[in-house]
Backbone as JSON Lines, residues from 0, in Angstrom:
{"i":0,"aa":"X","n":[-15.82,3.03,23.44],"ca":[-16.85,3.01,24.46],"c":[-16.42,3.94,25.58]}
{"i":1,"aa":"X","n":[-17.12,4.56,26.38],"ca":[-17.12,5.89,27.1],"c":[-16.87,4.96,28.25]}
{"i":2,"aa":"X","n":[-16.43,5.41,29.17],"ca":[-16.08,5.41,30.75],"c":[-17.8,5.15,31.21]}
{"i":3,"aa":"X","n":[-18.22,6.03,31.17],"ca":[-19.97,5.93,31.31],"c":[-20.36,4.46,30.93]}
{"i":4,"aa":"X","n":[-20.45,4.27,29.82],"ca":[-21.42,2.98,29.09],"c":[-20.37,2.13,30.0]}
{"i":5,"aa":"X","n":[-19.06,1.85,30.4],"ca":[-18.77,0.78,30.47],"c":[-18.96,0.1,32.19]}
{"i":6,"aa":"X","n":[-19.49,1.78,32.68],"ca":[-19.95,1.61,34.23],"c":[-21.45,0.94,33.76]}
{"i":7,"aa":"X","n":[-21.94,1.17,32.96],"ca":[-23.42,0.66,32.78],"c":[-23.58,-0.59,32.48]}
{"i":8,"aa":"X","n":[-22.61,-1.35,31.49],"ca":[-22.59,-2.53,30.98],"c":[-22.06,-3.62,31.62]}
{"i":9,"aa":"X","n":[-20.44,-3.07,32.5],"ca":[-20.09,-3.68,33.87],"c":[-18.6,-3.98,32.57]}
{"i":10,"aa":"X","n":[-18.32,-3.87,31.78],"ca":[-17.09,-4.09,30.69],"c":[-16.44,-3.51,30.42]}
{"i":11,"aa":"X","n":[-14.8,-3.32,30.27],"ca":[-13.81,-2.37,30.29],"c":[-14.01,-1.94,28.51]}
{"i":12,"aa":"X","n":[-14.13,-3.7,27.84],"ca":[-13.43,-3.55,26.75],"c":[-14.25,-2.29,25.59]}
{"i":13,"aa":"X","n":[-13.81,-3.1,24.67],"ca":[-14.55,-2.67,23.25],"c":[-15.78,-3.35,22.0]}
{"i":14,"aa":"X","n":[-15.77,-4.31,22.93],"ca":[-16.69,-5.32,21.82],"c":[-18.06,-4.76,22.05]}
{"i":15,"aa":"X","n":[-18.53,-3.91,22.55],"ca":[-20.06,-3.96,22.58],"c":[-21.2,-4.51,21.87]}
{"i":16,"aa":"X","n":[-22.06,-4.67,22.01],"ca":[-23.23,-4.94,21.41],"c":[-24.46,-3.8,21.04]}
{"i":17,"aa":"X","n":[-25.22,-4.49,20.75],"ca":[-26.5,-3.74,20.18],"c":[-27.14,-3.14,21.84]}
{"i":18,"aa":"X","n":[-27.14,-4.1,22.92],"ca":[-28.17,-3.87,23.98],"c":[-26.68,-2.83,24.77]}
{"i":19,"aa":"X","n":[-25.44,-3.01,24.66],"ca":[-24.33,-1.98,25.02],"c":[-24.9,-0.83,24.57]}
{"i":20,"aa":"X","n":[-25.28,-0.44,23.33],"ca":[-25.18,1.02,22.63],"c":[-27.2,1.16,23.5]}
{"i":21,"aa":"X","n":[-27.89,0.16,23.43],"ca":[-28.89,1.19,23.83],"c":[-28.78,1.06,25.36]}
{"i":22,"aa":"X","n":[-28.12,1.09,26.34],"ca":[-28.48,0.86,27.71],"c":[-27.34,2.52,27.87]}
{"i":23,"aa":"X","n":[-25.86,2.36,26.94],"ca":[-25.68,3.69,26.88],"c":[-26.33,5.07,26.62]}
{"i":24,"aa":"X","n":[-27.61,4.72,25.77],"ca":[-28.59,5.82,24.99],"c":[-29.53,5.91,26.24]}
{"i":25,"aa":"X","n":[-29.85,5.27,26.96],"ca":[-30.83,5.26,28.03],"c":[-29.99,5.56,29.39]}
{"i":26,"aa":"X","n":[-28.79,5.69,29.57],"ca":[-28.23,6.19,30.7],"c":[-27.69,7.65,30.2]}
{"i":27,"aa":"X","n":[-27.22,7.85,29.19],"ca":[-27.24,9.42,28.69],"c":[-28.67,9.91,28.48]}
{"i":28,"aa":"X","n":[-29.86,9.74,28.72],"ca":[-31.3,10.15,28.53],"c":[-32.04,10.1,29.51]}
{"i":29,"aa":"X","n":[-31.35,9.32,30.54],"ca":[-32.11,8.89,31.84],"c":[-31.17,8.67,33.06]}
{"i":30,"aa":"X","n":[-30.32,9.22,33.27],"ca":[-28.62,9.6,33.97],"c":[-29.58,9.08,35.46]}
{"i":31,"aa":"X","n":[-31.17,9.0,36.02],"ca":[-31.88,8.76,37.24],"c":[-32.24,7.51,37.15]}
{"i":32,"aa":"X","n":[-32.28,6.73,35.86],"ca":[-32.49,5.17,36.3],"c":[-31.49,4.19,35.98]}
{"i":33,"aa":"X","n":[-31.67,3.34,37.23],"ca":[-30.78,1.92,36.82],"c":[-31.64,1.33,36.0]}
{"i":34,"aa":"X","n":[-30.54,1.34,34.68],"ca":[-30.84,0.29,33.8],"c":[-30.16,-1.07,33.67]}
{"i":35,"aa":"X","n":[-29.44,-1.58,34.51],"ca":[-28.42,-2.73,34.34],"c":[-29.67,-4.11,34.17]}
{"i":36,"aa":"X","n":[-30.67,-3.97,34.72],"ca":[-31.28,-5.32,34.79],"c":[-31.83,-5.61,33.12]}
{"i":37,"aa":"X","n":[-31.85,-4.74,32.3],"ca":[-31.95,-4.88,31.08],"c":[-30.66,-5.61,30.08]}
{"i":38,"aa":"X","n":[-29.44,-4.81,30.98],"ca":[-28.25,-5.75,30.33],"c":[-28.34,-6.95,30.54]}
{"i":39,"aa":"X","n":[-29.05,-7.86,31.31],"ca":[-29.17,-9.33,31.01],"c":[-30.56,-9.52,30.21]}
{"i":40,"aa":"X","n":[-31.64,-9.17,30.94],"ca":[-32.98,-9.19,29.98],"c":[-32.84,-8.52,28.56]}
{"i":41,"aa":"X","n":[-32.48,-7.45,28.48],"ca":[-32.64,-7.28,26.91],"c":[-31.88,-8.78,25.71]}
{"i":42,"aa":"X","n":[-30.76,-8.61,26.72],"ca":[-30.09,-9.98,25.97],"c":[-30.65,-11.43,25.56]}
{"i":43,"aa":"X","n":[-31.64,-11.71,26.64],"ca":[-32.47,-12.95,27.04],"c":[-33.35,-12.85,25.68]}
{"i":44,"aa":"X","n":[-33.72,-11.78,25.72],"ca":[-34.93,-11.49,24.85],"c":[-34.28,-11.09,23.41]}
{"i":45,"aa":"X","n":[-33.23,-10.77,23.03],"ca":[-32.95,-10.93,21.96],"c":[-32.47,-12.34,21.23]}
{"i":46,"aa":"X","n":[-31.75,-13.25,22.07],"ca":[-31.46,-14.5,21.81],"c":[-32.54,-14.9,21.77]}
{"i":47,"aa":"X","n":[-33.3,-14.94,22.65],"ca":[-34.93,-15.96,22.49],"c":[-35.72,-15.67,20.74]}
{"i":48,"aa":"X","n":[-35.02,-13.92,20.49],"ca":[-35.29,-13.97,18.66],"c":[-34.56,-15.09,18.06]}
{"i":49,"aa":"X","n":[-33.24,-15.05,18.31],"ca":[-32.62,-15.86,17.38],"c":[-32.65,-17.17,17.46]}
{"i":50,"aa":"X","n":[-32.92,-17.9,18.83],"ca":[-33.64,-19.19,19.15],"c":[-34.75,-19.28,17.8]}
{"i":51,"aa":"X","n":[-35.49,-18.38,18.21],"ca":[-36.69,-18.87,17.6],"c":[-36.45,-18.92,15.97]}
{"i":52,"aa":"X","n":[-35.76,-17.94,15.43],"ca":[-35.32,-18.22,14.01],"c":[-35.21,-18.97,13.31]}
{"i":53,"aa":"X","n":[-34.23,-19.54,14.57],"ca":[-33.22,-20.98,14.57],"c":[-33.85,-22.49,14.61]}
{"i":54,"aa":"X","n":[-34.74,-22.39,15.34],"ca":[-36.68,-23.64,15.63],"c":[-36.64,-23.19,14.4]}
{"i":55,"aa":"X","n":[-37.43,-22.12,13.69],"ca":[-38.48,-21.85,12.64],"c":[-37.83,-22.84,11.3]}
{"i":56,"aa":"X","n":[-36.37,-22.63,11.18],"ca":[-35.43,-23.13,10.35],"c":[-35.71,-24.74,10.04]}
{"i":57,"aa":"X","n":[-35.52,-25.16,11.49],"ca":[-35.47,-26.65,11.44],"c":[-36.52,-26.88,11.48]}
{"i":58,"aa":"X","n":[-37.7,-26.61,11.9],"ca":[-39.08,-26.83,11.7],"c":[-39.36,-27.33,10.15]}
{"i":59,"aa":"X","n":[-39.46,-25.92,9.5],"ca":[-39.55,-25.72,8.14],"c":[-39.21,-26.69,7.38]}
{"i":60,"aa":"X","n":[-37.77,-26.93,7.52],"ca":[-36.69,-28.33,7.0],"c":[-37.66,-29.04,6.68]}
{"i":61,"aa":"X","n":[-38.26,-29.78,8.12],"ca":[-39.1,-31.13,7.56],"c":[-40.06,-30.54,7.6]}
{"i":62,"aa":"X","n":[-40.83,-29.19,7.29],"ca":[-41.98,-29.2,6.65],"c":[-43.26,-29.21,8.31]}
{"i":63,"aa":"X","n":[-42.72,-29.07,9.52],"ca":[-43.53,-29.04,10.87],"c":[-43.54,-27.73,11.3]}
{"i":64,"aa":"X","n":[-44.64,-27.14,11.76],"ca":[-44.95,-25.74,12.91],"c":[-44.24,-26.33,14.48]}
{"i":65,"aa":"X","n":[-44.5,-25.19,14.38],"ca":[-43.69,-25.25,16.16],"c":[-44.43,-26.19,17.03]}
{"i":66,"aa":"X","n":[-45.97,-26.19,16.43],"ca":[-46.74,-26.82,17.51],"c":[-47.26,-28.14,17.44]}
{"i":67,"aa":"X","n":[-46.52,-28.7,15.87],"ca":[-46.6,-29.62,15.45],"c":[-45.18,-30.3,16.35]}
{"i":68,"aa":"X","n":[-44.12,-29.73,16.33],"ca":[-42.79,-30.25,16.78],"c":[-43.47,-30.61,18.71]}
{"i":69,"aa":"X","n":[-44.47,-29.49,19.68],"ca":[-44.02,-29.62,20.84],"c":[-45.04,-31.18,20.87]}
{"i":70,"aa":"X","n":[-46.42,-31.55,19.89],"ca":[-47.33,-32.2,20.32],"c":[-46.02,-34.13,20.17]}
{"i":71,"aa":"X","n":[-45.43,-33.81,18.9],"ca":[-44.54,-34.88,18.66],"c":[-43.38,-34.83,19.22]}
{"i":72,"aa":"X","n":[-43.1,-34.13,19.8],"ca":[-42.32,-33.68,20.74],"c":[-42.77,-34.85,22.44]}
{"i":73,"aa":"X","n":[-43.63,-34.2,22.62],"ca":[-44.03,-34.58,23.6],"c":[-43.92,-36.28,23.97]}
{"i":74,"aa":"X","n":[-45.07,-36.51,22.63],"ca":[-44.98,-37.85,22.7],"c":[-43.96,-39.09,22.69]}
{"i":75,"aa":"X","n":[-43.22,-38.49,21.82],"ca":[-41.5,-38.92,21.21],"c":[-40.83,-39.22,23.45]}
{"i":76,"aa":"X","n":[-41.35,-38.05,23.24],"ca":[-40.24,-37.96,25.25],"c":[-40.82,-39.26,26.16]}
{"i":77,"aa":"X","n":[-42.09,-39.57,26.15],"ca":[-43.0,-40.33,26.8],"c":[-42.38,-41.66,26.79]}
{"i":78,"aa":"X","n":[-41.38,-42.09,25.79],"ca":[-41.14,-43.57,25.5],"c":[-42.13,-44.42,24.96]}
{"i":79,"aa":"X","n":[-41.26,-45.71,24.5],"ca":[-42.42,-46.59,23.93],"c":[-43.29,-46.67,25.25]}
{"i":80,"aa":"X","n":[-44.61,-46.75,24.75],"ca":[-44.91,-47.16,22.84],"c":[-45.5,-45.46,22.36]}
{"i":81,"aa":"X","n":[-44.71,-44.53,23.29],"ca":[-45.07,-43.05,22.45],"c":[-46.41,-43.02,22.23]}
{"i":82,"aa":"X","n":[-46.95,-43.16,23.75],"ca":[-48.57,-42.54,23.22],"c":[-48.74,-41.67,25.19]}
{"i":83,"aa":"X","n":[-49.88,-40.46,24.58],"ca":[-50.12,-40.06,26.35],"c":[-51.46,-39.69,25.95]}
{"i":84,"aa":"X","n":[-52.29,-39.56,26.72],"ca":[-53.75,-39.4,26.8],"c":[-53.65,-37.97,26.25]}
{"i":85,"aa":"X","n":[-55.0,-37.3,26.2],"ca":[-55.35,-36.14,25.58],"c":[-54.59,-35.07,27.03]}
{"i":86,"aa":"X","n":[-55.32,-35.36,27.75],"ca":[-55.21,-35.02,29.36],"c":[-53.75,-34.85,29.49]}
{"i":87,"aa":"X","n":[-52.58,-35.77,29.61],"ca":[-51.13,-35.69,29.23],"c":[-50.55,-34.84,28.54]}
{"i":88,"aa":"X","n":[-50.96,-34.69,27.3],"ca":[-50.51,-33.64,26.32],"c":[-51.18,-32.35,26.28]}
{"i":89,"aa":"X","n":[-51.98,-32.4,27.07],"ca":[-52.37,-31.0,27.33],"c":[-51.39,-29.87,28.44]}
{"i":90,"aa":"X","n":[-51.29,-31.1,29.66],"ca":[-49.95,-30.67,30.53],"c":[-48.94,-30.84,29.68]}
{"i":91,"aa":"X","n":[-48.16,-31.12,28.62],"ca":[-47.09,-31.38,28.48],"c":[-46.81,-30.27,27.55]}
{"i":92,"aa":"X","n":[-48.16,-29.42,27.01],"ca":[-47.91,-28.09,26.19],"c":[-48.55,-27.12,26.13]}
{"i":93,"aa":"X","n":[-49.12,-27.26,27.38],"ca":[-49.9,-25.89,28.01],"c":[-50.94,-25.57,26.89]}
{"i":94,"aa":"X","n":[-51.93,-26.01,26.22],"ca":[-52.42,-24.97,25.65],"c":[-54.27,-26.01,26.11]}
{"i":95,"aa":"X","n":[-55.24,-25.16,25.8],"ca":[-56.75,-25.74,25.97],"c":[-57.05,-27.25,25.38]}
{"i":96,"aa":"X","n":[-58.62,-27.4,25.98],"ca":[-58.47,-28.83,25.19],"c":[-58.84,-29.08,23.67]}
{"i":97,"aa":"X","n":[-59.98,-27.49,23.43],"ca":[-60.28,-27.64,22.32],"c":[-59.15,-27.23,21.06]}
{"i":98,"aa":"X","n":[-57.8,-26.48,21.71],"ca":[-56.63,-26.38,21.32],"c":[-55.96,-27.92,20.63]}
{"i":99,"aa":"X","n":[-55.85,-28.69,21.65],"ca":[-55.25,-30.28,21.63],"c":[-56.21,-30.82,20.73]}
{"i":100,"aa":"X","n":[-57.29,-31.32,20.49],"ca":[-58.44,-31.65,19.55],"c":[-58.3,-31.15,18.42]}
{"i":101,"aa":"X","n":[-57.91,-30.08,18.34],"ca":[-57.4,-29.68,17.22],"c":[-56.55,-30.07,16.51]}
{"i":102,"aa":"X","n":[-55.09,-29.53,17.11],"ca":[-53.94,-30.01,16.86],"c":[-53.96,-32.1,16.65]}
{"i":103,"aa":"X","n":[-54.47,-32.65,17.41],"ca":[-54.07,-34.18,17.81],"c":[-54.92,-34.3,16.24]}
{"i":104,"aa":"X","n":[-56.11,-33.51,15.67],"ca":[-56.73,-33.83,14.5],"c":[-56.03,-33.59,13.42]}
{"i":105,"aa":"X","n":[-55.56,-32.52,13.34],"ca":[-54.34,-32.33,12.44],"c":[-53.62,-33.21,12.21]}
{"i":106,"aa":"X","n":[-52.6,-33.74,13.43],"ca":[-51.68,-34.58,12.81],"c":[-51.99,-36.03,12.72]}
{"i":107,"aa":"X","n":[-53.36,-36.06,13.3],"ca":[-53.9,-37.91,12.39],"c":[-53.74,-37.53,11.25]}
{"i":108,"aa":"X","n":[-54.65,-36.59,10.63],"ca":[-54.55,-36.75,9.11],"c":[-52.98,-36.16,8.32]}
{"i":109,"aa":"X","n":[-52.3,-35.94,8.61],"ca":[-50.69,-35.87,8.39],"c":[-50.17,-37.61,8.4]}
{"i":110,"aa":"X","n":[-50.99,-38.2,9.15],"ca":[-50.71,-39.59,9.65],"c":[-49.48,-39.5,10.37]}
{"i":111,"aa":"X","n":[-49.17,-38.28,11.38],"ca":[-48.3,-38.4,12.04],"c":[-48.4,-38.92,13.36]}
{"i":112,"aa":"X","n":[-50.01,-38.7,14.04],"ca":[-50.27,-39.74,14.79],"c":[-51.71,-40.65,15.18]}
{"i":113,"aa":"X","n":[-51.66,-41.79,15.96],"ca":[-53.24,-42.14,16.08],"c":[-53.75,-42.42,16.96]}
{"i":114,"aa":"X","n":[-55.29,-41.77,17.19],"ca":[-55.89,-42.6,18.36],"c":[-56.53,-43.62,18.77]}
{"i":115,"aa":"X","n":[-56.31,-44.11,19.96],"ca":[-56.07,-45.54,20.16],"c":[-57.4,-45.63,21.01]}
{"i":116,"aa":"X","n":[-58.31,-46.18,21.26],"ca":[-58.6,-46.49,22.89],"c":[-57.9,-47.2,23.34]}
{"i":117,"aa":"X","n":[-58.41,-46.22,24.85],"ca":[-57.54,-46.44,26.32],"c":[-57.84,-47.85,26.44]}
{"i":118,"aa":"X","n":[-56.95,-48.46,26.62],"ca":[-57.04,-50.19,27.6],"c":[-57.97,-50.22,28.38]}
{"i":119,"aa":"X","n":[-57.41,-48.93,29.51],"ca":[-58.28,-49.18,30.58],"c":[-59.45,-48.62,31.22]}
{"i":120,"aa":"X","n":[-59.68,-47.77,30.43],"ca":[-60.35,-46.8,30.13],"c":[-61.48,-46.51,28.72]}
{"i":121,"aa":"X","n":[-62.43,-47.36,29.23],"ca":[-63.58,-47.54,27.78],"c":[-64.06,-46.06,27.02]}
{"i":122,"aa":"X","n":[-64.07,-45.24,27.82],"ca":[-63.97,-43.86,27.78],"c":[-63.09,-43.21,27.1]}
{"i":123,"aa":"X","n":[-61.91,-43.2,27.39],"ca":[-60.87,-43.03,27.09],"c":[-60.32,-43.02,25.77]}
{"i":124,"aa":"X","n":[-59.1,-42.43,25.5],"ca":[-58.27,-42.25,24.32],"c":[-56.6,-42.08,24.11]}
{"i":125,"aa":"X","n":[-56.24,-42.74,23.6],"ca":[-54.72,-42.6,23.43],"c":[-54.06,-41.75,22.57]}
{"i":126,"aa":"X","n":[-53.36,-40.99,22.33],"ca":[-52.5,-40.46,21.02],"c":[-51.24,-41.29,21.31]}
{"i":127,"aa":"X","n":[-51.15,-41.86,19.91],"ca":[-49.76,-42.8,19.67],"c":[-49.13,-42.01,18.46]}
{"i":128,"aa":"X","n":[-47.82,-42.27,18.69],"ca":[-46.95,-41.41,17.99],"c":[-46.83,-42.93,16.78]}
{"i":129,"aa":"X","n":[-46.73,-42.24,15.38],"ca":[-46.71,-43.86,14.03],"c":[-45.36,-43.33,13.64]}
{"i":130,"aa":"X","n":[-45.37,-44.54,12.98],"ca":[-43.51,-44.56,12.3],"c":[-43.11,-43.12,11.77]}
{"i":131,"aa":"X","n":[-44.19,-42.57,10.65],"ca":[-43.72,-41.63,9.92],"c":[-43.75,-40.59,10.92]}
{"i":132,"aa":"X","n":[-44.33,-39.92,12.16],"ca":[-44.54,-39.26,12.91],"c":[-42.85,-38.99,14.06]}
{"i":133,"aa":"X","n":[-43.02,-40.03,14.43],"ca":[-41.55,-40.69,14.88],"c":[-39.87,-40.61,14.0]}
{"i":134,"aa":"X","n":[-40.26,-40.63,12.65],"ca":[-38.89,-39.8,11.71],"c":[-39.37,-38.3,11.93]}
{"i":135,"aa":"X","n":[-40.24,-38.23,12.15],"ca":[-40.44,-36.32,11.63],"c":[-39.58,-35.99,12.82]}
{"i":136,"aa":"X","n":[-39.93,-36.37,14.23],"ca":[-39.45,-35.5,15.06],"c":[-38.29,-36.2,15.25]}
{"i":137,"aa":"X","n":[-37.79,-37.25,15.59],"ca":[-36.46,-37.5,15.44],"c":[-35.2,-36.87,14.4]}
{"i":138,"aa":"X","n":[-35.76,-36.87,13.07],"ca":[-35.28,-35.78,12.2],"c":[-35.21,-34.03,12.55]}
{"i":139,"aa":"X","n":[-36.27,-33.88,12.95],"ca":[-36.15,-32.08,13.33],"c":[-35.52,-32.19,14.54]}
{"i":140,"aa":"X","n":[-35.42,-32.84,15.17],"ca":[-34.94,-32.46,16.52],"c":[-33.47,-32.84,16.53]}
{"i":141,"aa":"X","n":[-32.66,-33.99,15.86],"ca":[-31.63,-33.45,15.35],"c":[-30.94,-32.89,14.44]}
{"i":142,"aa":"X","n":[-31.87,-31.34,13.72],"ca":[-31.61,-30.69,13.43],"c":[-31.46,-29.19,14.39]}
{"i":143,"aa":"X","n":[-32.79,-29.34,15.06],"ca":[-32.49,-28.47,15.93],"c":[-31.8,-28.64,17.24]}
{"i":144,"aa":"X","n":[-30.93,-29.82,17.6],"ca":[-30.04,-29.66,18.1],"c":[-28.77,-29.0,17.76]}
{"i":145,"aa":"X","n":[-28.2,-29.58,16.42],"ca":[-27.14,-29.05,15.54],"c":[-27.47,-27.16,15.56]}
{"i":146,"aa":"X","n":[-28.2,-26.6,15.73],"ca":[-28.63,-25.62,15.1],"c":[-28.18,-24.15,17.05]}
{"i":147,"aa":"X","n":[-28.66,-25.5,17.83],"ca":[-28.61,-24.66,19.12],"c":[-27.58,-24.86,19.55]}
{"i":148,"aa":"X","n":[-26.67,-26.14,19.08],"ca":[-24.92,-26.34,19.36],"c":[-24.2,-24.92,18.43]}
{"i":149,"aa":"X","n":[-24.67,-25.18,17.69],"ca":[-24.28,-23.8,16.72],"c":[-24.0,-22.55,17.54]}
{"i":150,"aa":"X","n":[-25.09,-22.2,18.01],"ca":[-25.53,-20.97,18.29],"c":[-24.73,-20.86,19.78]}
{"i":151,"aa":"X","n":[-24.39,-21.83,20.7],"ca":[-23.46,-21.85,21.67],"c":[-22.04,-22.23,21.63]}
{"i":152,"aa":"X","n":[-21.75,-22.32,20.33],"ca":[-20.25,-22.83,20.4],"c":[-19.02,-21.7,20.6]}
{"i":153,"aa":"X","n":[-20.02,-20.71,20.85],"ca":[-18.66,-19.99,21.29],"c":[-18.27,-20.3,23.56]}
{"i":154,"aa":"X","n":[-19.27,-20.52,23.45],"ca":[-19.01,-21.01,24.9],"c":[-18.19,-22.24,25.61]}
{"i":155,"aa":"X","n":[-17.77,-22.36,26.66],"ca":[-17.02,-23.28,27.2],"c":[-18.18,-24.37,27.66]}
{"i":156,"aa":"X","n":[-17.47,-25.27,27.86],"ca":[-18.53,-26.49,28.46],"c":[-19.05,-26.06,30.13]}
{"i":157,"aa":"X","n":[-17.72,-25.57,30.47],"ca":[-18.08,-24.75,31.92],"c":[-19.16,-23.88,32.16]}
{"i":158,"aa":"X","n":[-18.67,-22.84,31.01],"ca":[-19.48,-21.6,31.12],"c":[-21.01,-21.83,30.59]}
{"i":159,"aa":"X","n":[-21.33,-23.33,29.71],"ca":[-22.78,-23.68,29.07],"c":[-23.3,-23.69,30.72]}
{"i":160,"aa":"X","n":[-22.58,-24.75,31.57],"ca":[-23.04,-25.01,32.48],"c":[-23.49,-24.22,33.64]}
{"i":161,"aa":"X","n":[-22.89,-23.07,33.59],"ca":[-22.58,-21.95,34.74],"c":[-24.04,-21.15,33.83]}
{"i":162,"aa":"X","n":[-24.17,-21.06,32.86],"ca":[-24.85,-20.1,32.12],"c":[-26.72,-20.83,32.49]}
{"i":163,"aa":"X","n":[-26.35,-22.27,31.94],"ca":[-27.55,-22.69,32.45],"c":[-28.44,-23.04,33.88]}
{"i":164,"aa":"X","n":[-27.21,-22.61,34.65],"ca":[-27.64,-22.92,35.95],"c":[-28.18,-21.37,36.47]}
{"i":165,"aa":"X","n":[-27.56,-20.63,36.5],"ca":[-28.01,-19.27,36.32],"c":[-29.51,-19.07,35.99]}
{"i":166,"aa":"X","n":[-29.78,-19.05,34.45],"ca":[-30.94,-19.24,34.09],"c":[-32.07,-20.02,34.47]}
{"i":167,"aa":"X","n":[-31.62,-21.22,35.3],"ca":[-32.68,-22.17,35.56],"c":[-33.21,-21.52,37.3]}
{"i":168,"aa":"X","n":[-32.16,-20.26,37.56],"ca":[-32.3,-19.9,38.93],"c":[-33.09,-18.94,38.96]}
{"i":169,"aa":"X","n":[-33.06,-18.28,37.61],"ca":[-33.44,-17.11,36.81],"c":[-35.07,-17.55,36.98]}
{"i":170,"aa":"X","n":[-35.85,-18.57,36.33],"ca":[-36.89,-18.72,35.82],"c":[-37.55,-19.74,36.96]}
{"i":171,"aa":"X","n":[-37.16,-20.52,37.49],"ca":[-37.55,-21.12,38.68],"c":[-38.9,-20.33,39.06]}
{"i":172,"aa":"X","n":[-38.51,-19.57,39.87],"ca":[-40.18,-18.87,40.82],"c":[-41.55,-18.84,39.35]}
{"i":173,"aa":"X","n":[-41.08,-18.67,38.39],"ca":[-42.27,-17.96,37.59],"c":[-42.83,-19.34,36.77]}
{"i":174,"aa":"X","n":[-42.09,-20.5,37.36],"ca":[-42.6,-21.98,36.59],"c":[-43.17,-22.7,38.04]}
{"i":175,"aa":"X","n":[-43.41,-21.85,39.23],"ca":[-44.2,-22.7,40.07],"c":[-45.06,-22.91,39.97]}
């Protein structure tokens, strides 16, 4: 590694990476811009590939989409008795309502979950998370824990911590 790339990357050594060799290709091509803010973003954005790989994997396992994991996901987090209104799970995964109607239809007939009427609410509607619904995501999710311990074990318990605090400082403003 050149004297150059290693002013660019901020690293004496030799281990470079993939986003090392192109931030070097873009400072020998572009010697007028700072590129350093890419040495963390390009990185962000390449792990967020291998994150997602890594979901797709354990998803697959038991046979769930991503959006099957956030709706049982969701509910699973809520506690007994694992049910949140339509309205709930709409905040809890950002997407429309005719999105959620969808999805919440899907996984009745999966019999992964059911709707209830609201108690208190004659109007109203519940999504309850059912037994078999409740192994799915308990099962994928400790798989995709195992899978994201994986993928950090080269790190210190310190440095998980230092790394995630960073990031949570990182993304803060753009989750207001």
């Amino acid at each position: 590694m050149t004297d150059k790339a290693a002013r660019v990357h901020g690293s004496g050594d030799d281990t470079g990476d993939e986003v090392d060799r192109l931030l070097e290709a873009w400072h020998r091509e572009r010697p007028d811009l700072d590129v350093r803010p890419m040495q963390v973003l390009s990185r962000v954005t390449r792990l967020a590939r291998h994150l997602d790989q890594r979901r797709r994997g354990a998803f697959s396992t038991h046979d769930l989409e991503h959006w099957e994991f956030d709706v049982l996901a969701a509910l699973r987090r809520a506690g007994q008795p694992y049910q949140l209104s339509p309205g709930q799970l709409l905040r809890e995964t950002l997407v429309t309502s005719g999105t959620m109607t969808n999805r919440v239809d899907r996984l009745v007939h999966r019999e992964y979950v059911v709707r209830e009427n609201h108690p208190e609410d004659r109007r109203g509607v519940l999504v309850r998370l059912t037994a078999p619904g409740k192994q799915a995501i308990d099962e994928t999710l400790s798989d995709l824990v195992a899978a994201e311990e994986e993928m950090l074990s080269d790190l210190e318990p310190s440095e998980r911590e230092t790394l995630a605090g960073l990031l949570r400082r990182l993304i803060l403003p753009y989750e207001a």
